[in-house]
DRENROBA-871320 format. One line per 5 residues: for each residue x, y, z of C-alpha. Coordinates in steps of 0.02 Angstrom, whole numbers. Last residue first. Example, Ala and Ser with C-alpha at 12.3 -4.5 7.8 and 13.67 -1.06 7.14 Angstrom:
BEGIN
684:-53:357  615:-225:390 .
***
This chain:
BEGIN
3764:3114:3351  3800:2980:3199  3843:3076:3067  3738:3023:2907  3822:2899:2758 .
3685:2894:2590  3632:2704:2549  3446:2742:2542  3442:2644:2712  3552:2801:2784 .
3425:2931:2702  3301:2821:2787  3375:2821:2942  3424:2988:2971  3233:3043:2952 .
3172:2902:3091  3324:2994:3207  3234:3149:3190  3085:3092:3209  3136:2998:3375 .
3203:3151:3436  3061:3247:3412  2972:3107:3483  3046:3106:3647  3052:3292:3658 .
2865:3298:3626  2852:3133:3765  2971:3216:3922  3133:3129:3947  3138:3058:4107 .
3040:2860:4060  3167:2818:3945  3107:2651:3850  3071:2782:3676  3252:2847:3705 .
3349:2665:3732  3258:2601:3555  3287:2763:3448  3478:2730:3512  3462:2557:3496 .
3410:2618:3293  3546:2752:3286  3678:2619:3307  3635:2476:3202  3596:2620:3052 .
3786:2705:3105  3862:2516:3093  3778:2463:2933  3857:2638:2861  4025:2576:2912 .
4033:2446:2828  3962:2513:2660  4074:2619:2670  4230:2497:2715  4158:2402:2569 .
4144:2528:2445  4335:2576:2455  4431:2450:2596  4408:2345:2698  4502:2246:2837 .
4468:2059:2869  4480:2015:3064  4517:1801:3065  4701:1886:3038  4743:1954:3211 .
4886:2034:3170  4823:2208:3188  4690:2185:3290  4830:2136:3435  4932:2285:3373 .
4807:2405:3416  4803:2314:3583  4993:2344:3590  4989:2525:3543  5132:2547:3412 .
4993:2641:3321  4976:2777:3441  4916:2926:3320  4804:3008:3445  4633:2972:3350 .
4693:2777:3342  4748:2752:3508  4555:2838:3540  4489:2702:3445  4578:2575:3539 .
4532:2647:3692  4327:2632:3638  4346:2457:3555  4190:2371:3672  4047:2489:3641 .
4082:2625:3505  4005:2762:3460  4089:2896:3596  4242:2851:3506  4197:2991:3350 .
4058:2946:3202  4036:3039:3050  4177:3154:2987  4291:3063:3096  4256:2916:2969 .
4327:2987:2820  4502:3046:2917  4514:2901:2976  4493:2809:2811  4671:2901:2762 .
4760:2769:2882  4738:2607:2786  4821:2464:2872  4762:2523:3051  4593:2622:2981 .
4522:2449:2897  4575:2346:3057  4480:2484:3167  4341:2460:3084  4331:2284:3067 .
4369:2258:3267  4217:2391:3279  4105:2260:3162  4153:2111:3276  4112:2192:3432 .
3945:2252:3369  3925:2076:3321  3865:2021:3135  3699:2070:3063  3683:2037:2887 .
3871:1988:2859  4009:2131:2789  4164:2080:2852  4101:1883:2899  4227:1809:3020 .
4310:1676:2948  4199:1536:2863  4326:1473:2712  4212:1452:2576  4112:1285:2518 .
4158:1243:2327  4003:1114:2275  3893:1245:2279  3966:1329:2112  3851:1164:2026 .
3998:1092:1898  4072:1103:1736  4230:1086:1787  4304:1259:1717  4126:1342:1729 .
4127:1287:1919  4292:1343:1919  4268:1502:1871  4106:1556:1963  4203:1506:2124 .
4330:1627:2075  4294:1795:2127  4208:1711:2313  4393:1623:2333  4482:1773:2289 .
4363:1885:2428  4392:1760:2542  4584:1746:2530  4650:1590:2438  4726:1430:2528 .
4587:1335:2518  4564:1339:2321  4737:1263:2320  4647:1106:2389  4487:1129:2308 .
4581:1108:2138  4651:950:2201  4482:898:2257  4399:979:2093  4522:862:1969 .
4511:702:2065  4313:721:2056  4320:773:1875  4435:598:1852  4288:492:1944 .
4157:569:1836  4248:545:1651  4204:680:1537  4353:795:1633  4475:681:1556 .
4622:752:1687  4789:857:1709  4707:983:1591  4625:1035:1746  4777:1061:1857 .
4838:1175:1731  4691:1270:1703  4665:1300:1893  4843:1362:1920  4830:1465:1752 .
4669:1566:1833  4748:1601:1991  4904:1647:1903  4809:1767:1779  4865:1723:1613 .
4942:1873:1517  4889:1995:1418  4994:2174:1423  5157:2060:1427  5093:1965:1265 .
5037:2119:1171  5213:2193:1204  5307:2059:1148  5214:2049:1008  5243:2220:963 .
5433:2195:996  5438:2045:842  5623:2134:768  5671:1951:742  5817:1986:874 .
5677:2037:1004  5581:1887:991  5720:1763:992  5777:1861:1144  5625:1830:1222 .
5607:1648:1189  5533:1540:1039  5527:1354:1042  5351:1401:928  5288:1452:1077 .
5292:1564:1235  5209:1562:1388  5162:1711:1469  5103:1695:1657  5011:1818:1774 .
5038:1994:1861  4948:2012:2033  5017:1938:2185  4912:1811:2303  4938:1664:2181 .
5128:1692:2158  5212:1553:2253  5051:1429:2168  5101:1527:2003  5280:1473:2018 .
5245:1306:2033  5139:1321:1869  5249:1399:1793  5392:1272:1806  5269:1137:1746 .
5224:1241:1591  5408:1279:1546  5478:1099:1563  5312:1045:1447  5356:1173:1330 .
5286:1333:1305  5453:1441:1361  5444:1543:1507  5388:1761:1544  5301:1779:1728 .
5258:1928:1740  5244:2005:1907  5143:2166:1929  5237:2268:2055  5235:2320:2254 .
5413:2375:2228  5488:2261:2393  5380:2119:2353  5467:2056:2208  5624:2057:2347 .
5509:1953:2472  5465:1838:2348  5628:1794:2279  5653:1657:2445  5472:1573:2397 .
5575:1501:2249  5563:1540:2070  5643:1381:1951  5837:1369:1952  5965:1423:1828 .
5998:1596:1900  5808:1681:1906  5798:1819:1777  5767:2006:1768  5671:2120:1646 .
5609:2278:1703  5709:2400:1545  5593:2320:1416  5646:2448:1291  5724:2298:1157 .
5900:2316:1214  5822:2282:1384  5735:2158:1329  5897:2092:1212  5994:2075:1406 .
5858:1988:1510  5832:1846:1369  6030:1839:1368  6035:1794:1557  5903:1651:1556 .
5746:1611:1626  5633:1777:1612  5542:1869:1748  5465:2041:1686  5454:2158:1825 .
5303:2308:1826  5252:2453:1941  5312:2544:1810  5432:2657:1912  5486:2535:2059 .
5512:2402:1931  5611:2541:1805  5737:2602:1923  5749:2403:1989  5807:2346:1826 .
5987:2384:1806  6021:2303:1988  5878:2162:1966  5986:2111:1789  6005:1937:1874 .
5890:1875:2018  5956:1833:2183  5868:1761:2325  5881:1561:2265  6051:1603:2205 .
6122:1645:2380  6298:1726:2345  6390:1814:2482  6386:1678:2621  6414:1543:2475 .
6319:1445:2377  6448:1418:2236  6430:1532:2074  6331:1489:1911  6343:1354:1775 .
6262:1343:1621  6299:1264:1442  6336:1099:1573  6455:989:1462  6478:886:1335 .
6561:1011:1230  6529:1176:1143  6487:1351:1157  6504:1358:1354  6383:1489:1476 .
6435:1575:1644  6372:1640:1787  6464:1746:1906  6448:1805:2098  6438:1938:2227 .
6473:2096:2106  6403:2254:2204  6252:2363:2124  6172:2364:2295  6023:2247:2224 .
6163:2112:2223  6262:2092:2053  6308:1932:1933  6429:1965:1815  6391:1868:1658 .
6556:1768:1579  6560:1666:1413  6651:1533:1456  6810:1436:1406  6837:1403:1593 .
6736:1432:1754  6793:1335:1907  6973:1382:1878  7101:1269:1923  7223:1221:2060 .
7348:1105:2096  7374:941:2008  7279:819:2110  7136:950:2136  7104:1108:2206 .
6957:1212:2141  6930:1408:2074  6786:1524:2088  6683:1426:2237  6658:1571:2344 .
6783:1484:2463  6884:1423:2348  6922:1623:2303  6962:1684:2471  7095:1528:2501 .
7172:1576:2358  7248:1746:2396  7228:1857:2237  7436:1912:2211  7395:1984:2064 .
7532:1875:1957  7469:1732:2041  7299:1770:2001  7326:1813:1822  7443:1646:1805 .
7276:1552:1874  7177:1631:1742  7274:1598:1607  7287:1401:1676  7098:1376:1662 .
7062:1452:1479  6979:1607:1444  6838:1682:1569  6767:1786:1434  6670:1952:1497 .
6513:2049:1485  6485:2200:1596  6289:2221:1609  6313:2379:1508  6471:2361:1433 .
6406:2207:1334  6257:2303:1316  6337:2442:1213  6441:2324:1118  6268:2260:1050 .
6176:2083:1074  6107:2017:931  6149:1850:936  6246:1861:785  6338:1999:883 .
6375:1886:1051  6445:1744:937  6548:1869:814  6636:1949:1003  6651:1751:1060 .
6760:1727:882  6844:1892:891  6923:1866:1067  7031:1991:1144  6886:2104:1196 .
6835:1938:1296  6974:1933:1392  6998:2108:1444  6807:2101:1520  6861:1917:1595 .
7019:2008:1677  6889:2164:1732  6767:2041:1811  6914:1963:1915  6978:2123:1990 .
6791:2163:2025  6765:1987:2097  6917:2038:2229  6848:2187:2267  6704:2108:2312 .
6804:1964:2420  6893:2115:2522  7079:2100:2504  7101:2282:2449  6982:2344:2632 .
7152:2266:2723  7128:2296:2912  7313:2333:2959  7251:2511:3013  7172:2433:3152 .
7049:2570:3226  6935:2536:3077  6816:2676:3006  6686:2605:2884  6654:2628:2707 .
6471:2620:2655  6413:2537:2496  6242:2493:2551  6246:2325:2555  6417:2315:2580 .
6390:2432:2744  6272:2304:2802  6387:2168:2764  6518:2237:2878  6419:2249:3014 .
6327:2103:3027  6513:2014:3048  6559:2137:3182  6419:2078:3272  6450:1893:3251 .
6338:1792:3122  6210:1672:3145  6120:1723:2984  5948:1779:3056  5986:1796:3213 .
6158:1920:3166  6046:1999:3030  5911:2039:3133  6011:2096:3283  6111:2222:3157 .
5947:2298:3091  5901:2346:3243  5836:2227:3399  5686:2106:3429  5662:1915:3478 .
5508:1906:3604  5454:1744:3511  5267:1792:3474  5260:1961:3491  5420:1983:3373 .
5491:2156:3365  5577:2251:3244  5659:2411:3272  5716:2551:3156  5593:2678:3246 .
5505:2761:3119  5535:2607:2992  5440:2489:3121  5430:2303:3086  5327:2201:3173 .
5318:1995:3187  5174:1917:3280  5092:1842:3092  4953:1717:3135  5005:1534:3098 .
5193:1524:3163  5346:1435:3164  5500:1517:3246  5628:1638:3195  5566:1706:3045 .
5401:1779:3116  5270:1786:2995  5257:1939:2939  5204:2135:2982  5245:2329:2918 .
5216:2460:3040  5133:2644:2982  4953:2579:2972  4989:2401:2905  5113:2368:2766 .
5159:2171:2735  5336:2097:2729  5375:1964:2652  5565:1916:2735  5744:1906:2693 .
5796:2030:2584  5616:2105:2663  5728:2121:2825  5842:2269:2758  5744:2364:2663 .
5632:2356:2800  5765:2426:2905  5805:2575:2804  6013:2602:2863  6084:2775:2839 .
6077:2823:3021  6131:2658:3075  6305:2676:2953  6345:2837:3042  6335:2741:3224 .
6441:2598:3168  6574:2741:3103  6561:2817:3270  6592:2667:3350  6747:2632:3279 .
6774:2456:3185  6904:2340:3253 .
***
């Protein structure tokens, strides 16, 4: 059994959001961050996360808890199972009262054992050694991402046996069968690439043949350690330099990731054998960073963009294709790394390829096949923010050839309309401050609570800091409200003071107690603010 005070050290040390965007996209706003709830089907996102606190909370559901809860709903594991894979993930030993618990047996330190054998293997081969130089890749980076050889099949059960690696641990990752004859390996006569969560901890293998009939690729089993649709390869050397440059390259292969970094590119990763799945979102999310999306020209390559771009359409980064059956590592061995560069600092906007690629789908000259071409269009169209749909309409329209009339916008509720609601323009406002805190500062300096009509408290929640308030939250996920930012939010909130100082002017000249010079001193005054307002200058609103 673990002791308590060994769970409680492990909480302390814990980042929650790190925790549930492995599983999640998670969204800042004010100091929270929000999502769709995972636990049941929803529109609107109801599900907070607080990094102050360490709690999350669905509004929706009711689920909430630590870190521990999420992971035990979220994998339908015991307690003591959530646990122990927190403190893998971030490489903490716990306490057990047992002292029979054996830490040796552990499955990762199991796959270390194993990635050392396939490390002594491969320094024993010449002929894999010759294979791995000619294709440029240097004894520095076969230390670095810990290249091995997996040898043949029977080797590698006589290394287990003589170990003493209980079986049962390793069929059920999936690194050795049992058939007729006993058991085998799953990987044999392959070149071996350690495969490592973000914690820099070995949870699976992939592995590539030089000959035969055979797949040149496998990877891993599924298994409660290895998830290839959330794992990309080379993301534990790479992260330094995502969170720094604000900028991942996404390649499809293991050797592609390995001359980039030879070649400088230290932010390139790779998806394990499969196409980009909605489940690597939420860890491309994590460093906020341009996504590149870096696959071969071919007609395989093209179509596996383009899904990618539709998972990618509200991230910025873009596609580069490349030609000539040329890939990155081709690139980098033919000493080409000033292409390379002038392709990653260009590449095709995803919005921009997904339209492209659905328009080369059709003979645009023909009527009936432009007509196919702008409903599917409109259809992914739909699903774009306002302000995305309003950059692009211009685009398509060129792209079709058609009137920009034909594209109708979503109708939400209008941030910046000619005369919207008062109690539609406060909800803005307050929306604008909750997911970007430094324009409260900016707008004390001209209006305070008394200002507002029908989002007084809430303004107030905001003055005092409260932004676990539940009405606040209620703006907060409340996505037909569009926060601004920059120009907008002034320009926003400048609308608001005119709207405001001209019922004021209105109430004063109907009140019958205030004498007539004061009355139209004050109505001078207020005449003065106006026009500097209407000139596009801000004025406090007294």
């Amino acid at each position: 059994m673990i002791e308590q005070n060994s769970i409680e050290q492990l909480k302390q040390i814990i980042d929650i959001v790190d925790v549930i965007s492995n599983y999640v996209e998670l969204r800042r706003a004010g100091a929270n961050y929000v999502a769709n709830c995972p636990f049941h089907n929803e529109k609107t996102p109801s599900f907070v996360v607080s990094p102050a606190k360490g709690y999350f909370k669905c509004y929706g559901c009711g689920v909430g808890g630590d870190s521990i809860n999420f992971l035990m709903q979220k994998e339908n594991i015991e307690f003591y199972e959530a646990v122990e894979k927190l403190a893998s993930m971030y490489n903490f030993t716990l306490s057990y009262t047992n002292t029979k618990h054996n830490k040796d047996s552990s499955i990762e330190n199991l796959l270390e054992q194993i990635c050392k054998y396939y490390q002594k293997q491969l320094n024993l081969n010449q002929s894999i050694l010759k294979y791995l130089d000619d294709r440029g890749i240097s004894s520095q980076s076969i230390e670095k991402f810990s290249l091995g050889y997996s040898g043949e099949s029977n080797d590698f059960i006589n290394f287990l046996n003589q170990n003493k690696i209980p079986f049962d641990k390793l069929l059920e990752i999936g690194m050795i069968g049992k058939g007729n004859y006993g058991y085998f390996a799953k990987f044999n006569s392959r070149i071996m690439f350690p495969i490592f969560s973000a914690s820099n901890k070995i949870i699976g293998f992939g592995g590539r043949v030089l000959s035969g009939n055979i797949a040149k690729y496998i990877n891993s089993s599924q298994s409660k350690i290895f998830n290839k649709s959330r794992i990309l390869y080379g993301y534990n050397l790479a992260k330094e330099s995502i969170f720094r440059d604000k900028k991942v390259i996404i390649t499809e292969g293991y050797i592609d990731v390995i001359m980039l970094s030879q070649a400088g590119f230290g932010n390139s990763v790779a998806t394990l054998g499969t196409a980009l799945r909605k489940e690597h979102i939420p860890l491309l999310s994590k460093s906020d960073a341009d996504i590149l999306l870096c696959y071969d020209g071919d007609s395989a390559g093209v179509n596996a963009a383009f899904k990618a771009a539709l998972l990618l359409s509200h991230k910025s980064g873009g596609v580069v294709l490349f030609k000539d059956n040329k890939d990155p590592a081709d690139m980098v061995l033919e000493n080409k790394k000033e292409e390379l560069l002038n392709l990653f600092n260009n590449p095709i906007p995803f919005i921009e390829f997904v339209i492209n690629h659905i328009a080369d789908k059709f003979d645009l000259n023909i009527p009936l096949q432009k007509e196919k071409a702008l409903n599917e269009i409109l259809d992914f169209y739909k699903t774009l923010t306002p302000i995305l749909q309003d950059e692009y309409r211009l685009f398509i329209a060129n792209t079709l050839k058609i009137a920009p009339y034909l594209l109708k916008i979503k109708n939400k509720k209008s941030p910046i309309s000619q005369n919207p609601s008062t109690h539609i323009v406060e909800e803005i406002i307050i929306k604008s401050i909750l997911e970007n805190p430094n324009l409260l500062d900016f707008s004390l300096e001209y209006i305070d609570s008394s200002v507002f009509e029908f989002k007084v408290n809430e303004f107030e929640c905001l003055i005092k800091g409260d932004m676990d308030n539940q009405i606040l939250i209620g703006i907060l996920l409340d996505e037909s409200i569009i926060a601004l930012d920059g120009d907008n939010f002034y320009h926003q909130l400048r609308l608001f003071i005119i709207s405001k100082y001209i019922k004021k002017m209105r109430m004063i000249k109907l009140d019958k107690k205030i004498l007539y010079d004061e009355k139209t001193k004050i109505v001078r005054e207020i005449q003065d603010k106006l026009v500097l307002l209407k000139q596009g200058n801000l004025v406090r609103f007294d």
